[in-house]
C-alpha positions in Angstrom: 34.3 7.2 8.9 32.7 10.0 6.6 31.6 12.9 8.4 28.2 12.7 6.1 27.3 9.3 7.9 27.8 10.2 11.8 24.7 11.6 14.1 21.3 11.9 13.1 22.5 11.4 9.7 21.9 8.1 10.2 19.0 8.1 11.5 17.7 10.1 8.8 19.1 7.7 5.8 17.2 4.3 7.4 13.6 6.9 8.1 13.9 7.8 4.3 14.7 4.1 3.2 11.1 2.5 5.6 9.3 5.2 4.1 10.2 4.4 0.5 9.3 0.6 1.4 6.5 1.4 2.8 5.3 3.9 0.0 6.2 1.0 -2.3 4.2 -1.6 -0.8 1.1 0.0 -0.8 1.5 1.1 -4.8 1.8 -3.0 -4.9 -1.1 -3.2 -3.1 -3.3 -0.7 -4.8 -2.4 -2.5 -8.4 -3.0 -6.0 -7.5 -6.6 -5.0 -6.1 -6.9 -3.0 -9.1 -6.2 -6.5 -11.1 -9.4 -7.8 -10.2 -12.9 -8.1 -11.1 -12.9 -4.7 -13.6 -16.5 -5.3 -14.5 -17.6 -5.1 -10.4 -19.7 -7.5 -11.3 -18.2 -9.0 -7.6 -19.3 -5.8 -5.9 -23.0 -5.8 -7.4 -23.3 -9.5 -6.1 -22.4 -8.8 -3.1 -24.7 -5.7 -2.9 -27.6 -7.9 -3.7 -26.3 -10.3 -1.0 -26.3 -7.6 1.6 -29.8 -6.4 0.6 -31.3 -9.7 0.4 -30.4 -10.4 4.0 -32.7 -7.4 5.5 
């Protein structure tokens, strides 16, 4: 076994590798929210929902 992979080595390799998926998952996130309604004509309505209920 390579000396490279023994110890906290290891442990390093699969922290780096989650945080990369995870980093990776929320850029998905932020561009399919961002695929949405660009006009915000969703957001105004509900605004005018919220302040219609007072």
């Amino acid at each position: 076994m390579p000396k490279f992979l023994s110890g906290y080595s290891n442990i390093l390799l699969a922290i780096i590798a989650l945080l990369l998926v995870s980093i990776w998952q929320q850029l998905k996130e932020i561009n399919e929210r961002g695929k949405g309604d660009m006009s915000g004509e969703r957001e105004k309505k509900r605004n005018a929902e919220f302040r219609g209920r007072k």
